[in-house]
Structures are given as C-alpha cells and as structure tokens.
C-alpha positions as CSV (number, residue, x, y, z in Angstrom):
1,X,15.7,-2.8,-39.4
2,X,17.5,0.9,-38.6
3,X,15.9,3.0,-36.1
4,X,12.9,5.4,-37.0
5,X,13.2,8.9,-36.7
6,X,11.8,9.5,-33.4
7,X,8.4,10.2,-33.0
8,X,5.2,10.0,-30.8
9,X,3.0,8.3,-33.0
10,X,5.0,5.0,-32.4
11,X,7.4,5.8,-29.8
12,X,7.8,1.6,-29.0
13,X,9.9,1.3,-32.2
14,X,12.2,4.9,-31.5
15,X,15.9,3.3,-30.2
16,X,17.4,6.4,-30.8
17,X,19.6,7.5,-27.8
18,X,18.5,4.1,-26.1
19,X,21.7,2.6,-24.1
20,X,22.9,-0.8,-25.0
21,X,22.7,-3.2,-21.6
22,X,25.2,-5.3,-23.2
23,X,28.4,-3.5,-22.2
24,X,26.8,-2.4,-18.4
25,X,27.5,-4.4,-15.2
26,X,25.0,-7.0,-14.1
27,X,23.6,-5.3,-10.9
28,X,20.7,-7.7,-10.4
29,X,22.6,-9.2,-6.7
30,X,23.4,-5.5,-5.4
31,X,19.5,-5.0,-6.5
32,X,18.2,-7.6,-4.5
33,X,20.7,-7.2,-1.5
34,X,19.7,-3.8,-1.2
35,X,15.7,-4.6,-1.6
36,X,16.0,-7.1,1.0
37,X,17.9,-5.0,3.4
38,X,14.7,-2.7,2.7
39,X,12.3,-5.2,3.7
40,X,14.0,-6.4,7.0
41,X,14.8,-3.3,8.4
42,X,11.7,-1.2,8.4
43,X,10.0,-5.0,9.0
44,X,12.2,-5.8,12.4
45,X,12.4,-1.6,14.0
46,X,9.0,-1.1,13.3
47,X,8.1,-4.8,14.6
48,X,10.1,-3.8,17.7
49,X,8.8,-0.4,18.0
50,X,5.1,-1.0,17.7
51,X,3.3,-2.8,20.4
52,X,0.0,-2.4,17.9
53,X,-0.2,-2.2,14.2
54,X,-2.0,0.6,12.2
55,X,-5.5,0.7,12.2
56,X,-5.6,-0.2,8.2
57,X,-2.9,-3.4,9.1
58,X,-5.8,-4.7,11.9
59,X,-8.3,-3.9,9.3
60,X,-6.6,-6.8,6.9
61,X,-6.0,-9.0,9.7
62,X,-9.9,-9.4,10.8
63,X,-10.5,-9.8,6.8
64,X,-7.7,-12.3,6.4
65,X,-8.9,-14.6,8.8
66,X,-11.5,-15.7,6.0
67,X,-11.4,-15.8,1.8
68,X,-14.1,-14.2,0.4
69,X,-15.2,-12.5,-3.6
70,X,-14.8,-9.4,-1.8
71,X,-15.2,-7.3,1.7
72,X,-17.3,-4.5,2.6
73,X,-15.0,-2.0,1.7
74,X,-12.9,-2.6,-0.8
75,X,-11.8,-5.7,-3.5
76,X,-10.4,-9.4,-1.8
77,X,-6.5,-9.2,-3.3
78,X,-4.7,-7.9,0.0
79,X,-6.8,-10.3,1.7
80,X,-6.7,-13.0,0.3
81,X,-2.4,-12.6,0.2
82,X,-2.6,-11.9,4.0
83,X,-4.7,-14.8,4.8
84,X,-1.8,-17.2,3.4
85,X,0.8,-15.1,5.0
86,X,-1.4,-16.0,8.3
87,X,-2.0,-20.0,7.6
88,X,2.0,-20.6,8.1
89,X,2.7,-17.6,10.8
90,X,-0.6,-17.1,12.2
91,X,-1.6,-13.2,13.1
92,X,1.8,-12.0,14.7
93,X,2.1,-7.4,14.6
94,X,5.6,-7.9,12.5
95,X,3.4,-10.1,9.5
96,X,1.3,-6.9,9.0
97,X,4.3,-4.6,8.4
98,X,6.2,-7.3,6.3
99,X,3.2,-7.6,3.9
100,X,3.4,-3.9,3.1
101,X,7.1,-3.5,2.8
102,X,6.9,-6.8,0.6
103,X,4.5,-4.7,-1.5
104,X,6.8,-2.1,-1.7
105,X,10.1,-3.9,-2.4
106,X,8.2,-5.7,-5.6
107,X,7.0,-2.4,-6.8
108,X,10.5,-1.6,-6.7
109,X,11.8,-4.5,-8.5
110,X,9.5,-3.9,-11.4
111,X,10.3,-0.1,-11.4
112,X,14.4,-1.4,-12.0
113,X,13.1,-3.8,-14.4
114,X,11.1,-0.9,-16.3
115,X,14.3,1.0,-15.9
116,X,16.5,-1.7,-17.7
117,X,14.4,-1.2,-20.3
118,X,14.9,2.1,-20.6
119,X,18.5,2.8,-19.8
120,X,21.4,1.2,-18.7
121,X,21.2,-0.9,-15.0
122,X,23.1,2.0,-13.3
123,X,20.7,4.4,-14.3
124,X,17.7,2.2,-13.7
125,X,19.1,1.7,-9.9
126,X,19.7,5.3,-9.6
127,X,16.2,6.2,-10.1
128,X,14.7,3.2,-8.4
129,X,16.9,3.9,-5.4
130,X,15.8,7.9,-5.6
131,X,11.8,6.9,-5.8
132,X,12.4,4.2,-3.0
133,X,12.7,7.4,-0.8
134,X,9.0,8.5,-1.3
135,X,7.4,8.6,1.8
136,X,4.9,5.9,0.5
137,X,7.6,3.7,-0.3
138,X,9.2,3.9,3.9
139,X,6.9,4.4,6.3
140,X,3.6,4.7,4.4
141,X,5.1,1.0,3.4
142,X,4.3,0.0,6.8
143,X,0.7,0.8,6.0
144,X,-0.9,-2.7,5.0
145,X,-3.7,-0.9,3.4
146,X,-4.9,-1.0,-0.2
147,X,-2.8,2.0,-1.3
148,X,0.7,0.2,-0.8
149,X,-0.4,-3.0,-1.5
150,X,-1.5,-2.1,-5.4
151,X,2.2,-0.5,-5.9
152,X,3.5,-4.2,-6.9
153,X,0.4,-4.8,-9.4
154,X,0.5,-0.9,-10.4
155,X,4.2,-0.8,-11.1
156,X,4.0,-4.2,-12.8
157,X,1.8,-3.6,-15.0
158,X,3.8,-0.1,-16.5
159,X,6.9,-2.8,-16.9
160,X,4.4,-4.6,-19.3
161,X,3.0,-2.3,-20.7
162,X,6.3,-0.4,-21.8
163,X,7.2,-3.9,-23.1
164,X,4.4,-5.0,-24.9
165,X,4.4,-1.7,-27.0
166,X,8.2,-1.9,-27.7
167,X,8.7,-5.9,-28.8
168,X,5.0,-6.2,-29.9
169,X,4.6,-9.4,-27.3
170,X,1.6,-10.5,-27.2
171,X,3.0,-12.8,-24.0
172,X,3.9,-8.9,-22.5
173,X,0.2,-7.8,-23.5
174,X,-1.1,-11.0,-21.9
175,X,1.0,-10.0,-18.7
176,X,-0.6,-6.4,-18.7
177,X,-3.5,-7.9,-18.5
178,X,-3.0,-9.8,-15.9
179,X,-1.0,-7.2,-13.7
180,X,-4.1,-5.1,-14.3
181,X,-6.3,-7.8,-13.1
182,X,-4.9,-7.5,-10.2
183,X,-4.6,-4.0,-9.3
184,X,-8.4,-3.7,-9.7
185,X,-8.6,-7.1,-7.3
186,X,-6.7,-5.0,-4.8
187,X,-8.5,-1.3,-5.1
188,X,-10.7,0.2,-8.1
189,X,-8.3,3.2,-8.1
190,X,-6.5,1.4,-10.8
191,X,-8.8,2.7,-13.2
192,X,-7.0,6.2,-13.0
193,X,-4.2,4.0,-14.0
194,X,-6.1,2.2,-16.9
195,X,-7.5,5.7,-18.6
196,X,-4.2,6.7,-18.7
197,X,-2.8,3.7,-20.7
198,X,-5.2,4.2,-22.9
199,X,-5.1,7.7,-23.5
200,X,-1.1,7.3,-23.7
201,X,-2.3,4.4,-26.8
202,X,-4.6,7.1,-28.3
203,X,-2.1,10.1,-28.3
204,X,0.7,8.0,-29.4
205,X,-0.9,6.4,-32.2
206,X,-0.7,3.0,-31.4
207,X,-4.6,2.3,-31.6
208,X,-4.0,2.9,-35.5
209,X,-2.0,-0.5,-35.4
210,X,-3.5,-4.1,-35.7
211,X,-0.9,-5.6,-33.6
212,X,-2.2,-3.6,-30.9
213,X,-5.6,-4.1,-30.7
214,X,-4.8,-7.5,-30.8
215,X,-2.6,-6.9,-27.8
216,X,-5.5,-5.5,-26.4
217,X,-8.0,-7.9,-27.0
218,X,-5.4,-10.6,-25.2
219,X,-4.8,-8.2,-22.5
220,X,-8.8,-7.4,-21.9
221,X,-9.7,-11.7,-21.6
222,X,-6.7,-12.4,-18.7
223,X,-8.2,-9.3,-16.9
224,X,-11.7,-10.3,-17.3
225,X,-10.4,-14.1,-16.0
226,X,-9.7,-12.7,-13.4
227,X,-11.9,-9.9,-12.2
228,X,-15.0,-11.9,-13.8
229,X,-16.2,-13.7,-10.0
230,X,-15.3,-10.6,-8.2
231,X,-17.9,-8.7,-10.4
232,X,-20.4,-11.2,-10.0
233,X,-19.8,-10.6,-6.3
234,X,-20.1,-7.2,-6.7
235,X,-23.6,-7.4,-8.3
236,X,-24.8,-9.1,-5.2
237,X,-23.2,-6.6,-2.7
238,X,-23.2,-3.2,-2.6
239,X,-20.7,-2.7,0.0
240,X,-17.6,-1.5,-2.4
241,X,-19.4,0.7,-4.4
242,X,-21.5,2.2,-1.6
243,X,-18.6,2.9,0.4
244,X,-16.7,4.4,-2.9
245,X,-19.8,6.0,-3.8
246,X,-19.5,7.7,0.1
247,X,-16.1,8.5,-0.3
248,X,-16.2,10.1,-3.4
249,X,-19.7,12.4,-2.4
250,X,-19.2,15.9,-3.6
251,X,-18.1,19.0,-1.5
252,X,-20.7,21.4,-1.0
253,X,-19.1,24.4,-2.4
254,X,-15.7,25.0,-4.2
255,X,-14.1,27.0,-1.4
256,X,-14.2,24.1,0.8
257,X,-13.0,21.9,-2.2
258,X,-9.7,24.5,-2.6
259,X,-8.9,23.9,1.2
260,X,-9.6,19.9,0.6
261,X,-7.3,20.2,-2.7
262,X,-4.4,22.2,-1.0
263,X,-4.0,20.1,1.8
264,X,-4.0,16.9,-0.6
265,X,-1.1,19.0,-2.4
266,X,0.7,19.9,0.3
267,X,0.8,16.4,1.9
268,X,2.2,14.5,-1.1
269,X,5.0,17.5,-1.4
270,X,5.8,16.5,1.7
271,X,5.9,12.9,1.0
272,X,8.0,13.3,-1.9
273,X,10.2,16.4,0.1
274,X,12.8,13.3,1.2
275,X,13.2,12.5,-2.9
276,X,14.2,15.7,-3.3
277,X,16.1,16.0,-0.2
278,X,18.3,12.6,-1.6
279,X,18.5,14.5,-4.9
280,X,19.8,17.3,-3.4
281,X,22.5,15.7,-1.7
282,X,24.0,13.6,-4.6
283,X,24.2,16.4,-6.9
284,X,26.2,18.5,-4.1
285,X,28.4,15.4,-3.4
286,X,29.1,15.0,-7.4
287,X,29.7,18.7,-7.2
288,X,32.3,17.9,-4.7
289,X,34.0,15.2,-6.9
290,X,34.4,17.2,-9.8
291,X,35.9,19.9,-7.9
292,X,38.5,17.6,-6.6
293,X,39.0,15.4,-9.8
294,X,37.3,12.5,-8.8
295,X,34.9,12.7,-11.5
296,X,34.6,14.5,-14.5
297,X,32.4,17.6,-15.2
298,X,29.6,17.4,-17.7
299,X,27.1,19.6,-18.6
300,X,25.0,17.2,-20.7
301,X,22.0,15.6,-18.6
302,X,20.7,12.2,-18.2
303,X,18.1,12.3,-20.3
304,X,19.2,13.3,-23.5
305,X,20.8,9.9,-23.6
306,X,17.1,8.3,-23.3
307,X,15.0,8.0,-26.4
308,X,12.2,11.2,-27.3
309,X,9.9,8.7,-27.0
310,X,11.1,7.0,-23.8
311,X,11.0,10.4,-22.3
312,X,7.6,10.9,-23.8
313,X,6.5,7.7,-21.9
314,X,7.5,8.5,-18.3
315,X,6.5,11.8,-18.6
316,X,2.8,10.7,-20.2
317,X,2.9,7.8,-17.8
318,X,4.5,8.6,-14.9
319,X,2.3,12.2,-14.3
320,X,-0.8,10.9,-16.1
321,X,-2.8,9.7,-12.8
322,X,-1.8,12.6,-10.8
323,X,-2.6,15.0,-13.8
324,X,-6.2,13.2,-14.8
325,X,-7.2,12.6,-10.6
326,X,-6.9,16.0,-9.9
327,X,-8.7,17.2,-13.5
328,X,-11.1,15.1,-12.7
329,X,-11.6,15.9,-8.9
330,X,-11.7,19.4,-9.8
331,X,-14.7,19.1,-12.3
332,X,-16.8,16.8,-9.5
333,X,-15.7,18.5,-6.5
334,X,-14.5,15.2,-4.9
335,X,-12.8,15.1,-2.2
336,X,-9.3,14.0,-1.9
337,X,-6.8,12.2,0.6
338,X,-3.3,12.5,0.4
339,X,-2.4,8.4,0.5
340,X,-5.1,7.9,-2.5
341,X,-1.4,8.9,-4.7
342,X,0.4,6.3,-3.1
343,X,0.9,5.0,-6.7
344,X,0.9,7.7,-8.4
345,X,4.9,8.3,-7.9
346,X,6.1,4.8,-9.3
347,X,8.0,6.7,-12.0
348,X,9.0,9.9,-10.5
349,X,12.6,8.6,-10.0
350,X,13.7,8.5,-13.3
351,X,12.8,12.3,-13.4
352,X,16.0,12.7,-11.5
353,X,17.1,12.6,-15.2
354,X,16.2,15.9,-16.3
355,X,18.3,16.9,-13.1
356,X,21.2,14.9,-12.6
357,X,24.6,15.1,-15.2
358,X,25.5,12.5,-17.9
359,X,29.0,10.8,-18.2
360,X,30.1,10.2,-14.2
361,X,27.8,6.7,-13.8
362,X,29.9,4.5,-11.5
363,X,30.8,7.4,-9.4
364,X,26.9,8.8,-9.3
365,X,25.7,5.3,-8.5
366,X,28.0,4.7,-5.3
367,X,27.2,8.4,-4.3
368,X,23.7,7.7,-4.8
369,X,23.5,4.3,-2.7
370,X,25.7,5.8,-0.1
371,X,22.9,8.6,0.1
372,X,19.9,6.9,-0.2
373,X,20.7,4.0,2.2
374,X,21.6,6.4,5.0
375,X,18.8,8.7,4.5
376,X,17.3,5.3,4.9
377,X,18.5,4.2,7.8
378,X,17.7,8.2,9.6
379,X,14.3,7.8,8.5
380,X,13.6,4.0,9.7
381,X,15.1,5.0,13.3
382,X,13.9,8.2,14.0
383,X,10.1,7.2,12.8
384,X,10.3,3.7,14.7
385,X,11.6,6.0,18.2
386,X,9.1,8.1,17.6
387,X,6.0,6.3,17.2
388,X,7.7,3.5,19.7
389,X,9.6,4.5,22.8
390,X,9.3,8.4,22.7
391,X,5.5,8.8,22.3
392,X,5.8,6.0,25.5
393,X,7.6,8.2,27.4
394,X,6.1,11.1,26.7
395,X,2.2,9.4,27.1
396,X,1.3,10.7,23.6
397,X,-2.0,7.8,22.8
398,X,-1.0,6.5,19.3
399,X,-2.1,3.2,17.5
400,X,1.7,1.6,18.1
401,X,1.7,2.3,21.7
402,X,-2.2,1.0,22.2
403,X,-1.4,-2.2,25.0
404,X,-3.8,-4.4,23.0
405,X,-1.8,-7.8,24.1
406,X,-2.6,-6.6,28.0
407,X,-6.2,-5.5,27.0
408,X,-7.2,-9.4,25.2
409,X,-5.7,-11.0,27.8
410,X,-7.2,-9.7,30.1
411,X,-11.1,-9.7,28.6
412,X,-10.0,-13.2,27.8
413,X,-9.2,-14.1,31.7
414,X,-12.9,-12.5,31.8
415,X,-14.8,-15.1,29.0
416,X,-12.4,-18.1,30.9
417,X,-13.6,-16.8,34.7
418,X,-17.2,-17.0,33.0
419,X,-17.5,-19.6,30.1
420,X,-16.3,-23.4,29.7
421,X,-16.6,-23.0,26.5
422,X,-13.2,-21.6,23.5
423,X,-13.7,-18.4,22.4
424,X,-14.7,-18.2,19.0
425,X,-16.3,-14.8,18.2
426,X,-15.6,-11.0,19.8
427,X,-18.1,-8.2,18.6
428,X,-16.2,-4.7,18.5
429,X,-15.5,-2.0,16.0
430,X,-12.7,-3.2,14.1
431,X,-9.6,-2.0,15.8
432,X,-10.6,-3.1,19.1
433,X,-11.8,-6.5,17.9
434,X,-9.1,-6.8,16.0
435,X,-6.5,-6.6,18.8
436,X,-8.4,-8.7,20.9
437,X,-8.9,-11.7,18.6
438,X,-5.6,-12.0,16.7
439,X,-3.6,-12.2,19.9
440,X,-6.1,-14.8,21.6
441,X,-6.0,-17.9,18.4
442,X,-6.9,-18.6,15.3
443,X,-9.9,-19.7,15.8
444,X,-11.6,-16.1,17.2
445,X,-13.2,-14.3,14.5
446,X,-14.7,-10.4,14.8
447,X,-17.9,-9.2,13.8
448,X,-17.4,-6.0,13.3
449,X,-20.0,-3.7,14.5
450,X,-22.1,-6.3,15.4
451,X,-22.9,-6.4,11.8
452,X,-23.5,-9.6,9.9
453,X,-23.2,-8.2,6.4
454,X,-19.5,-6.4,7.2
455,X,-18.9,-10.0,8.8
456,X,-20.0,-12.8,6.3
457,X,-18.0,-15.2,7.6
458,X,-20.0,-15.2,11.1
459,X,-23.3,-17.2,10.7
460,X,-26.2,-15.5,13.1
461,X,-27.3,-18.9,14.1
462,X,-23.7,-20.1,15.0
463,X,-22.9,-17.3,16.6
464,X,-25.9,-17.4,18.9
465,X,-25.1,-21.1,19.8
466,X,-21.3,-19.9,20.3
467,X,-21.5,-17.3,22.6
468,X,-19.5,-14.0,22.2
469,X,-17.6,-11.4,24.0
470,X,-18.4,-7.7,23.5
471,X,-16.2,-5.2,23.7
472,X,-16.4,-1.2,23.6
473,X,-13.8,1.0,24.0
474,X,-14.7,4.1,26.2
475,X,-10.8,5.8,26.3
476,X,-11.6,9.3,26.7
477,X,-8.9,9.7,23.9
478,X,-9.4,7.1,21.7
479,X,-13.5,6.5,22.5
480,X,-16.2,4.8,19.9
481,X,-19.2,6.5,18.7
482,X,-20.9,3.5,19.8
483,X,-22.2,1.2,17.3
484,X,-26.4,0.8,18.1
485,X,-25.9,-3.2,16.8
486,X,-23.3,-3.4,19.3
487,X,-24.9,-1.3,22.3
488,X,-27.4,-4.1,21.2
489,X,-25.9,-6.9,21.8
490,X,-23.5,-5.4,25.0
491,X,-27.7,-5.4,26.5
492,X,-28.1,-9.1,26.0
493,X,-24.6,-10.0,27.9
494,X,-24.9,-12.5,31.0
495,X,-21.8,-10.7,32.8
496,X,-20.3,-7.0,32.4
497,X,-17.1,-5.4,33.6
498,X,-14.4,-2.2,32.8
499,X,-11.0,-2.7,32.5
500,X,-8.1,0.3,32.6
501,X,-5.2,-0.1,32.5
502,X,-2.6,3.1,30.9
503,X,-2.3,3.2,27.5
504,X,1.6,4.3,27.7
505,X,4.3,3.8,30.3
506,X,3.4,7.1,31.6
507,X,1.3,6.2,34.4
508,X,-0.3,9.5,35.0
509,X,-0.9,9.7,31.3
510,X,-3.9,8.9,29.1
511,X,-6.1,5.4,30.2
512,X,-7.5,2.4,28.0
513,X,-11.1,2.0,28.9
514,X,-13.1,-0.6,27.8
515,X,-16.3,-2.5,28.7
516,X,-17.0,-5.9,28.1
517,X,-19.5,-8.1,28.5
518,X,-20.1,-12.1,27.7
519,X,-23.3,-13.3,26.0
520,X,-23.3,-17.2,27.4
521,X,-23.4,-20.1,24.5
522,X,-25.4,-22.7,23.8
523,X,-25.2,-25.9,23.3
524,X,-23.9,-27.6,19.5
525,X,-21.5,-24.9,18.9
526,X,-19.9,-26.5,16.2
527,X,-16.7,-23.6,16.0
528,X,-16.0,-24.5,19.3
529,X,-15.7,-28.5,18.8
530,X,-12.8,-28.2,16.5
C-alpha cells in the first residue's frame, strides 16, 4: 500500500519522511551500556554520599515493609516493587536510590524505543540521551517517590500507544492498557496523561475508525484487570482521595495563585536549564566541526526528515500534560508543585529536532554522548559532594547528613537496657520511624503517627501485647509539630530519656534531639515469637 498524503486525521498510516531502520547501526548494546552506567553511578555516589535517604525514599521504605490495595497517601505500585526489592536485600539507604534510578533508566529505554519508531537509532539515542539530562531524570531520580517511579509506566505506555495507532495491534493496544494500568497503580496523576491520549484520538481522527475503538475496548479491560481491587480498596478508604482532595484545595485569590504558578514555572525551567545547557554545547561543538571539515554543513533540520504526523504526535503528546495541567490549574486555582511534571518531559528530547541540523548523524551522536555523559558525570559529583561531605563540613542539617544509623542504635541500646523482649514496633512521624526501624531488622514495623488507619498493617491489640518504642524528634532545626496520638502514647511509656548527639561532623553545629520512651509488652506477643 503507497504512503498517504500526510495528514492529521490518520497520522498512524503517514510514512512520509519516516527513516528506514534497516540501513542504521544496531545501537541497542551502546544503549544499554550507557543506561546501566546511569543507574550505577548516581546509585553508588549518592549511596556513598548520603548517610540518610530522602524523606519520600523512607516514606516507601515504612510502606514496603507490608503489601497492601493501597496506602494512605497515594496508590500501592512503588510499594509493592520496593517491598520485593527489600525481601532479597532487606532495607539498606543504596536500595532506595537504585529503585528510582531503575525507574528512570526504563523510562529511558522506552523513550529510545518510541524513538526507533520514529527515526533512525541515532536519532532516537540523541534525543533520549538529551532528555536523560532533565533534572528529574539525575538527581530528582534519586527521589523514590511517586513522580519518578510513574516515568517507566508513563513513558511506556506513549511507546504503545504510538504503536498501536501506527500497525493497528491490537497486542500494542492491549499493552497500552496495561502500561496505563500501571501508571494509575503508582499515582492518579496519570490521568493528565490519559485526557491527553484521548484528546490526541479525537483531534486526529482516529475515534472515526472501528479498529480503534476496538483497540480501545481491549485497552480499557487490561486496565480495569488491573486497577479493579485497587478501586474496591479505594471505596473502603478515603485516605488517597482525601489527601488528593487536600492537595488540590483551591487558593484563595488569583494573586496568590500567579505567585504559586510562577514559582512552579520557574522551577521546571530550571530543571530542564541542563537540557538546554547539553543542547547548547553540541550544536557549538558541530559548529566547530564544520568549520574545520570534520563534518559537513547543512542547513536543513532534523525534523523535516520525520513524518508531519510524527511531528504532530510529539508535539500533541509530548506538551499535552503540561499544556492541559496548567489550563486546568488555572481555571480551579489549584495549587501547583514543581515535581508534579516529573513526567511531563518524557518527550522533550526529540524537540532537539527542531534545533539541531540534518545530514552529520555519526559525528552529532559521538559529540552528543561525549556531552551528555560528562555533563553527567559534573552533575552526579558535584550534587553527591554537596549534599554529602560539604554540607558535613560546613554543619548545614539536610536529610543525607541526618546520623539516623547512630540515632536507632542508640534508642535501640535503650528498648535492650529495658525490655527482654525483640523489638517489633516504633511509633514516630514517618522520617524518624523510618530511620530507626529499617536499620534495626526486618521485623520492626512503624506506626506512623501513632495512627492505626496510616498503619494497617499494625494490629491495636498486637501492638499493645508487643510493646513499642516512641520516639519524637525535638531538633531545634528539624523539630515535629508533635503528633497528639503520639504525645499520647510517649504518656503511657514505662521509661523516658533524650538523646543528642550532632547532626553533622561539625561539632559546634546544629544537634539531633530526640526523646524516647518504651511502653513495656505483654505477654503472647506473637511478632515477637518468630
């Protein structure tokens, strides 16, 4: 069948311009070396810079230690990976980092694979290596939150999607169903994503065609296979939505929302500055080779070798949940926060193509490698000494530097000085809890806030018979608004105490201050029999 005039009402059958993959290198093994040299180096410096993860990694960590529908704050995906990351390497700082930059390195993947599709390999490499420079993609990537860990599921499900539309498949349609699935399992942000499939399927034409809708219908069952017990979940707990429903509360007036709106603007510039900063550089170093002859000049740019419609799609796409986020956070008045777009800029590479020049691809590729994986390398250092040994030496109190190894150790000294009994169960806020239990065994759960429904896998009765050690932090630069269930509960303890100790290396600089205090067990504590 010859190629159709290009078009936008069915853009998936447009091969006009496309670049045949047949007569390009096979780049797949410099693809994965380079991915995997990703994951291990911002993995090992930050796991030798950070004596404490990120509040959001401990966050996953105290979820991870049980599998539940769902958690009080958002969907069970993340958690549920962590938790079998943690059954072979327990709850080590390093596993938390790894998890994200895993995330990030599969978004990647899928982003090249979208860009094979697209282009030729080279091309598809350039602009996966230009978008792996996204702030979101380095050290938001050590972030295991929900924002990085939807980039695989986001960025996987485009790949489909751009598939299913151009081959018909309904196997690809099956798969975008099933990559959606699990974006919403991970955070309900992906919706942005879905309204802007479906819009692209409404301006494009497609819903006019049969095959799709029956693409669609296939696509719709896999996600509702999967999301179906998380929804009945959901109907039983109102956590998720009351906590979205929270975050998403209105500004009072518009002039605060401007101030919310340019400071949300201004951040994700700024995450996206080192894109541009990678950009810059390769076209001044291909500037450089075609003054001296070692590549040719060429006015014509990259994308006028890529089909209208392809360019139709990443533009669409690619700017879609930026474009309707903002639309739609401007009519509401909701707030906004900068690392809500981590996955918004999945396609943002490939618009290096309206930029860079057509005809030089081997040369642009090594220049681009050689630019990106430097600028890589700056980045992962200077970050890692900065959050690691310079805020250290210069006693600046940041979640990496917090001594939470010295601080369980030596509340757990406390419960052994006091109790015959294992430990099985510390009450705190999260963070504190957190570091405390994951660095005593397994075994030791948190209840965070001293509350039951943020911590269904702690029975009341059980943990009565158990015992449990309490713990507030009181560092005059890091202190609690303290919790009333856990002020509670610090009341009913047998034995109190303080520990301080300095939070960096900096002896005259800031203190860790916390207060503990050991509620005695009881007899037939089953936890503590295993």
């Amino acid at each position: 069948m010859p190629p159709q005039t290009p078009s936008l009402l069915l853009p998936a059958q447009d091969n006009t311009g496309r670049k045949s993959l047949h007569n390009d290198s096979n780049l797949t093994p410099l693809v994965l070396l380079l991915l995997l040299g990703h994951l291990l180096m911002w993995t090992v410096l930050a796991s030798l810079s950070h004596r404490s993860p990120d509040v959001d990694n401990m966050e996953q960590f105290v979820w991870a230690n049980a599998l539940e529908w769902g958690y009080y704050k958002h969907p069970p995906l993340p958690s549920w990976i962590l938790y079998g990351l943690v059954s072979v390497f327990g709850r080590p700082v390093w596993l938390s980092f790894f998890t994200g930059q895993l995330s990030v390195v599969l978004s990647l993947w899928f982003v090249w694979k979208l860009g094979c599709e697209l282009t030729t390999q080279r091309r598809a490499l350039i602009a996966t290596l230009l978008v792996s420079m996204v702030s979101y993609f380095t050290v938001g990537g050590l972030m295991n939150n929900h924002n990085t860990m939807q980039l695989w599921s986001v960025a996987a499900a485009i790949w489909m999607f751009y598939r299913a539309l151009r081959y018909d498949s309904l196997w690809d349609w099956a798969g975008f169903g099933v990559f959606c699935g699990l974006a919403f399992l991970t955070k309900y942000s992906a919706l942005i994503q879905f309204a802007t499939f479906f819009l692209f399927l409404l301006v494009a034409g497609h819903l006019r065609r049969a095959r799709v809708w029956q693409g669609i219908a296939l696509a719709t069952l896999a996600f509702a296979f999967l999301v179906t017990p998380h929804l009945i979940w959901l109907t039983q707990s109102s956590g998720p939505v009351g906590y979205a429903s929270h975050s998403l509360a209105p500004v009072e007036s518009y002039g605060a929302y401007m101030g919310i709106l340019i400071s949300f603007c201004l951040s994700n510039l700024g995450r996206l500055a080192p894109l541009g900063f990678a950009l810059a550089f390769i076209r001044i170093g291909m500037a450089r080779q075609e003054r001296s002859g070692l590549a040719v000049r060429h006015q014509t740019k990259m994308v006028a070798d890529c089909a209208a419609a392809d360019r139709f799609f990443l533009l669409f796409v690619g700017l879609g949940p930026l474009v309707l986020t903002l639309l739609v956070s401007a009519l509401l008045k909701t707030p906004l926060v900068a690392h809500w777009a981590a996955t918004f800029f999945l396609l943002f590479g490939f618009f290096a193509f309206w930029v860079l020049k057509s005809g030089n691809d081997a040369v642009l590729l090594r220049m681009t490698v050689t630019v990106v994986v430097i600028l890589q390398i700056l980045t992962a250092i200077g970050y890692n000494l900065a959050r690691g040994p310079f805020s250290d030496m210069t006693g600046r109190a940041t979640r990496s530097t917090f001594p939470g190894d010295v601080i369980s150790r030596e509340v757990y000294a406390q419960w052994q000085a006091h109790v015959r009994t294992p430990l099985v169960l510390v009450v705190a806020d999260t963070w504190l809890g957190g570091n405390i239990a994951t660095r005593i065994g397994p075994k030791v759960q948190v209840l965070i806030n001293g509350d039951f429904s943020k911590s269904p896998w702690v029975q009341p009765a059980e943990a009565t018979r158990c015992g449990m050690l309490v713990a507030i932090n009181r560092s005059p630069s890091d202190a609690n608004v303290t919790n009333e269930k856990v002020a509670s509960l610090m009341n009913q303890a047998a034995w109190h105490g303080t520990i301080q100790l300095p939070w960096t290396k900096k002896l005259d600089g800031p203190q860790v201050i916390v207060d503990w205090g050991i509620i005695a067990p009881q007899l037939g504590c089953r936890a503590a029999e295993h």
